[in-house]
SEKOL-417307 format. One record per residue (C-alpha): z negated, x, y negated; residue in one letter. Coordinates in steps of 0.25 Angstrom, whole numbers, padded with zeros to 4 digits, always signed. Each point is the difference from the previous one (the first is absolute). Example, Ala and Ser with C-alpha at 12.3 -4.5 7.8 and 13.67 -1.06 7.14 Angstrom:
! SEKOL-417307
-0031+0049+0018A+0002+0006-0014S
//
This chain:
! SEKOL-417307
+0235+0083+0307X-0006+0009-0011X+0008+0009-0007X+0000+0017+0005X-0011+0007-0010X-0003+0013-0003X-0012+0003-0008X+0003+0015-0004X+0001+0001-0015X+0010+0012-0004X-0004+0010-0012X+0009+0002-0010X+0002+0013-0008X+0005-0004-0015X+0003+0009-0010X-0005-0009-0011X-0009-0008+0005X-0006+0010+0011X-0006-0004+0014X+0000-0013+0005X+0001-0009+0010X+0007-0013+0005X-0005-0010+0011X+0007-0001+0011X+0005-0015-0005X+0007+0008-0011X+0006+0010+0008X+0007-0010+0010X+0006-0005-0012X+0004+0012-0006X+0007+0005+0014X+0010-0009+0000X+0015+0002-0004X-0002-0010-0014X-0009+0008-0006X+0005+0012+0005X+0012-0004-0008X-0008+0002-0011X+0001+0016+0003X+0015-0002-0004X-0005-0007-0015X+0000+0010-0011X-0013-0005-0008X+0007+0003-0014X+0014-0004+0004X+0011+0009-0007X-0011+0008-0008X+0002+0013+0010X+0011+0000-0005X-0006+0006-0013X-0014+0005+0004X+0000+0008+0012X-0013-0006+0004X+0002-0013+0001X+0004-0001+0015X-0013-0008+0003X+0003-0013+0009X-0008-0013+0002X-0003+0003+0013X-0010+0011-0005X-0004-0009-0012X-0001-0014+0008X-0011+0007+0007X-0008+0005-0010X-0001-0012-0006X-0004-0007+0014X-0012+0012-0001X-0004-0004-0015X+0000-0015+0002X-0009+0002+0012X-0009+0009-0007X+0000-0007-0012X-0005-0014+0008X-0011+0010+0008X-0004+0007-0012X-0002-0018-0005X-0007-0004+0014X-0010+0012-0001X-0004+0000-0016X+0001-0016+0001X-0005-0008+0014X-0002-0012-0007X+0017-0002+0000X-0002-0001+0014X+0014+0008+0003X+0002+0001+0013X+0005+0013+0009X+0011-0010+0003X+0005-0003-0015X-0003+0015-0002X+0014+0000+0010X+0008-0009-0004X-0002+0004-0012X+0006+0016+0004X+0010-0006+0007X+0005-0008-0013X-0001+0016-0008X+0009+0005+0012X+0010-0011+0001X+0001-0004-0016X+0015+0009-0002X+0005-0002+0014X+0010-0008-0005X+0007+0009-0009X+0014+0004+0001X+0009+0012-0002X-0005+0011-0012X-0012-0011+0001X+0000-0009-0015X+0015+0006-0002X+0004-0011+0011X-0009-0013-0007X+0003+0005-0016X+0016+0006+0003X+0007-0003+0011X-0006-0016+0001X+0000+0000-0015X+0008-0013+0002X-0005-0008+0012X-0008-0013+0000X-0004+0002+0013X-0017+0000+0001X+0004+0013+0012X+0006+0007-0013X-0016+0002-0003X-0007+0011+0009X-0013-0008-0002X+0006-0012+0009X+0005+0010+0010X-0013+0005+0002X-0006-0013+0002X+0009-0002+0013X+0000+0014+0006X-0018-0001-0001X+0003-0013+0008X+0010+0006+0009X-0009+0013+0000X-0013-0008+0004X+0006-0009+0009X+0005+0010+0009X-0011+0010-0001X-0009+0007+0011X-0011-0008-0006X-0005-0015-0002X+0003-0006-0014X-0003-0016-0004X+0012-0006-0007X-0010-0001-0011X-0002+0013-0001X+0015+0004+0001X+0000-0010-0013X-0012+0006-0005X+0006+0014-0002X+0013-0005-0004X-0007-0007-0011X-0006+0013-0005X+0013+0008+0000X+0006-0012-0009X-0012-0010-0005X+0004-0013-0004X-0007-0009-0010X-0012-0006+0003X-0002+0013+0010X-0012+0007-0009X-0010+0008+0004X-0005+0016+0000X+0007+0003+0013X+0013-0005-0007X-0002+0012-0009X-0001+0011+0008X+0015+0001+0006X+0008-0008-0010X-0008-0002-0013X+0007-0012-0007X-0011-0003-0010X-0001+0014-0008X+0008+0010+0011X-0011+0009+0002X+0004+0001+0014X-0001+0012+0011X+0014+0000+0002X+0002+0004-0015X-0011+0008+0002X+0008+0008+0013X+0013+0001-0006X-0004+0005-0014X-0008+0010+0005X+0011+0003+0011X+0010+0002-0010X-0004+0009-0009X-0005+0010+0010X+0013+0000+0007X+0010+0001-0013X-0009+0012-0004X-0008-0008-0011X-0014+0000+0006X-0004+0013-0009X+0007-0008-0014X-0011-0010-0002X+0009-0011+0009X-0014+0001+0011X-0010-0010+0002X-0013-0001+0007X+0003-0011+0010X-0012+0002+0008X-0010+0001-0013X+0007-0015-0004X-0001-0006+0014X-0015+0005+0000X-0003-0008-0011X+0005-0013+0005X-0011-0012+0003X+0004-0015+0000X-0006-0010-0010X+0004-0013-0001X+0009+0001+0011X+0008+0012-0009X-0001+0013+0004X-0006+0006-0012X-0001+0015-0006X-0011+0010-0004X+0004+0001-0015X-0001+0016+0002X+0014-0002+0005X+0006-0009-0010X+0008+0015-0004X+0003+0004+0013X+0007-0015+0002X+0006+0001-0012X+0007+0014+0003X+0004-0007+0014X+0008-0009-0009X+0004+0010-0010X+0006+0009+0011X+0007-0012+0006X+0008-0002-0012X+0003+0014-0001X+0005+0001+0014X+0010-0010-0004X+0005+0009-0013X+0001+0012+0005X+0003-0001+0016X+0003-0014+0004X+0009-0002-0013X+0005+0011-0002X+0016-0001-0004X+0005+0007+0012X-0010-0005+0008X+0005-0015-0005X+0016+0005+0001X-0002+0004+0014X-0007-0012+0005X+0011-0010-0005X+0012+0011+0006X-0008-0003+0013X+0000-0015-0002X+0014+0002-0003X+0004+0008+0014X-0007-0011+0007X+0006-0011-0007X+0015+0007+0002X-0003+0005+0015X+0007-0013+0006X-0013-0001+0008X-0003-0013-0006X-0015+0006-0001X-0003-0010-0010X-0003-0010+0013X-0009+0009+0008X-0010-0011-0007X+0004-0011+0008X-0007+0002+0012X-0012+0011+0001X+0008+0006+0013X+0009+0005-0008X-0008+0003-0013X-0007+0010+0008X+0012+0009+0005X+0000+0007-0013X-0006+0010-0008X+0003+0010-0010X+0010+0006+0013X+0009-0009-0006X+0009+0010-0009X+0001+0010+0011X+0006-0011+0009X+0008-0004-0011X+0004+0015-0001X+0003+0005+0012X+0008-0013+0002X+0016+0003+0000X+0002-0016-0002X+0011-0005-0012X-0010-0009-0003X-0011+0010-0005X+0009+0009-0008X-0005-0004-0013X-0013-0001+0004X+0001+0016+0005X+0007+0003-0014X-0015-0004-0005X-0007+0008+0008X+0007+0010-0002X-0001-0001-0015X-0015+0000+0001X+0002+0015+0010X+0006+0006-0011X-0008-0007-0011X+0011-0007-0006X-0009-0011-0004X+0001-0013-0009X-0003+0003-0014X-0011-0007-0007X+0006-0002-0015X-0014-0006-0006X-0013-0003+0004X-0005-0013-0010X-0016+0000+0000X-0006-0014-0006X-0012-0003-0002X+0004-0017+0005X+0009-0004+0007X+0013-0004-0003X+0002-0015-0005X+0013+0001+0009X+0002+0012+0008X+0012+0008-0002X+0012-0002+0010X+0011+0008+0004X+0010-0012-0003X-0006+0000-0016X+0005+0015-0001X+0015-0003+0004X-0001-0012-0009X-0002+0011-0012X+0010+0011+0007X+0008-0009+0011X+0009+0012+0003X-0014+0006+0009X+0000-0005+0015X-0013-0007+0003X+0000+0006+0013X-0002+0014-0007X-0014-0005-0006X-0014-0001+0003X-0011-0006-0007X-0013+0003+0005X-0013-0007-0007X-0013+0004+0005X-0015-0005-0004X-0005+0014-0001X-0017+0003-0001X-0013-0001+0005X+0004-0011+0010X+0013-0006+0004X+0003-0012-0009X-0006-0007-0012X-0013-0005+0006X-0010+0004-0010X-0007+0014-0001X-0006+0002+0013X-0014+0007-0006X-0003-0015-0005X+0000-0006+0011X-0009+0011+0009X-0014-0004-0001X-0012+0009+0000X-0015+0002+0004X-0010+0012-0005X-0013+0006+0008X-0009-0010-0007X+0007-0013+0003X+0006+0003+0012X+0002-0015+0003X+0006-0003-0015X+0014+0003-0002X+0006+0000-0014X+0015+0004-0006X+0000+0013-0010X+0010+0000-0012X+0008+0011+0001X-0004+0002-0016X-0013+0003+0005X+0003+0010+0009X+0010+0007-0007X+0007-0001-0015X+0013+0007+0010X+0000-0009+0011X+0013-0009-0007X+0000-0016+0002X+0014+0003+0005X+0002+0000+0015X+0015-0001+0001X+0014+0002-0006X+0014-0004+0004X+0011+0011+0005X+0013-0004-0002X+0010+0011+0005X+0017-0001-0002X+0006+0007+0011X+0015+0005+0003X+0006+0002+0014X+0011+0011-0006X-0002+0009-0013X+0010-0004-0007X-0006-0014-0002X-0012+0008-0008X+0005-0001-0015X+0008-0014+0000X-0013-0006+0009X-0010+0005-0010X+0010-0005-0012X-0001-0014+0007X-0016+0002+0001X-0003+0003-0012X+0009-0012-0006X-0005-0010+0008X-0017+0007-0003X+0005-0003-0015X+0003-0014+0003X-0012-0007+0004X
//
């Protein structure tokens, strides 16, 4: 027996993005209690707690980038009908836009990067979990999806190797990460922290207008090498001045501290999916309200962060390689052994245009221009601009103290320990 259809698609009204609409397929996934979760997911985890704006969810974002991935595979499917892309990959491919952060947890990378710092688990990844909730999703939706096609849009949420192609690039761009998801969140950040009239904007349509497909890549209109580049850029300032700012960062391991303390064994929600998906950022005001011995220290916490009484960042170290070794709490007890290693943090972070050292992503986007639209090419950043630095990334490495008091010994230890390697 066929699956129940309905074939209505629903406008959606997006502050950022404008009017849309979403297929029906989309819809049936979207109204269902795991994605609504995503209502419950802060976008930018603890950063409301320093910029007002910045009360955005993943729901909102999630299906943004379902709309871009769909219009950037049309937009390819009108321009080129020699790539044969059917209305069908046109889908799967939204559906992989709208499912690709289903899988994030509480105060969303604050669970992955904080609070499951420490687990070997391959659940401790959000990536993985989405994998399995697309198949759960797709298995028990209103419509008819293959097991191929379930694998096909899990593999382009988390491509593996060997998995190459230009539809691989569109949701989850592993290759130069140019990819509409960026595209979304950058775009939806800044607007909602207030920085959209600071220079942070960028013309995502103008960029996703110039895409065409060469050798199987999907290739740029060298007129938008700078709007690509400030794409980037902005990224990286995202990260300085929201998504690491010190209160922000302080705030986020507080959090992971009142879970860890709640006695709620949370770390395990992992273990099955079930489980997994009873929690969202609801979290601290269960553990709140809850009047349990057991969650006393975790209230304490929360508390703190009500008044702002917040972890202290004694130093923020900015390098330009990594370290050889990184830092540990356990080297700065050695040099001062009266400190309590429970009453540390160290935080280090690749910080910049991507995520981690992967090479700068402009030299691996290529290019076409109006004479040879079929010839793509590189451009050297020197060429473009004498500005535009060969640098991409750097490394934050941030000392924090649970209790002032530990500021001046802690930064002793630090600064001893910086002079010894």
């Amino acid at each position: 027996m066929s699956k129940r259809r309905r074939l209505n698609p629903t406008t959606i009204f997006d502050p950022v993005h404008r009017e849309y609409e979403l297929r029906a397929e989309i819809i049936d996934i979207v109204n269902t209690p795991i994605f609504q979760r995503l209502r419950r997911l802060k976008q930018l985890g603890t950063a409301h707690w320093v910029w007002l704006g910045a009360t955005h969810n993943r729901f909102a974002h999630s299906i943004s980038v379902a709309h871009l991935a769909g219009y950037m595979a049309s937009r390819l499917q009108s321009k080129q009908p020699e790539l044969n892309i059917t209305d069908r990959q046109i889908l799967l491919v939204e559906l992989a836009g709208l499912l690709h952060d289903v899988g994030h947890g509480p105060f969303s990378h604050m669970f992955d990067d904080a609070f499951l710092s420490d687990s070997t688990s391959p659940m401790a990844h959000h990536e993985q979990r989405s994998i399995i909730l697309v198949h759960r999703l797709l298995t028990e939706s209103s419509f008819n999806y293959s097991p191929e096609e379930i694998a096909f849009v899990q593999s382009l949420i988390e491509p593996t190797k060997g998995q190459t192609g230009f539809l691989y690039h569109i949701v989850a761009n592993h290759w130069n990460h140019l990819d509409v998801d960026k595209m979304e969140y950058v775009k939806r950040d800044t607007r909602s922290c207030g920085l959209a009239q600071g220079g942070f904007d960028t013309d995502t349509m103008r960029i996703l207008n110039a895409a065409r497909v060469i050798d199987n890549q999907i290739c740029y209109h060298h007129k938008v090498y700078d709007d690509i580049y400030n794409l980037f850029h902005t990224r990286y300032r995202l990260h300085t001045t929201v998504y690491r700012h010190p209160a922000v960062v302080a705030i986020q391991y507080m959090v992971s501290d009142a879970m860890k303390l709640s006695g709620m064994n949370l770390e395990k929600s992992i273990d099955t999916i079930e489980t997994f998906c009873q929690y969202d950022d609801t979290i601290l005001d269960v553990i709140r309200m809850s009047r349990d011995a057991k969650t006393v220290c975790s209230r304490e916490i929360i508390a703190r962060i009500d008044r702002r009484q917040l972890y202290k960042v004694v130093d923020t170290h900015k390098r330009t390689k990594p370290w050889d070794k990184k830092p540990t709490v356990e080297q700065l007890v050695a040099i001062n052994d009266s400190l309590d290693p429970k009453s540390i943090i160290i935080d280090v972070n690749c910080v910049g245009f991507i995520g981690k050292a992967d090479g700068h992503p402009l030299d691996n986007i290529h290019f076409y221009n109006s004479q040879s639209p079929n010839r793509s090419y590189k451009v050297k950043r020197g060429t473009q601009s004498k500005l535009y630095s060969f640098r991409y990334c750097e490394y934050w490495t941030r000392v924090i103290v649970r209790e002032d008091i530990l500021i001046e010994s802690v930064a002793a230890a630090w600064e001893l320990w910086k002079q010894s390697v």
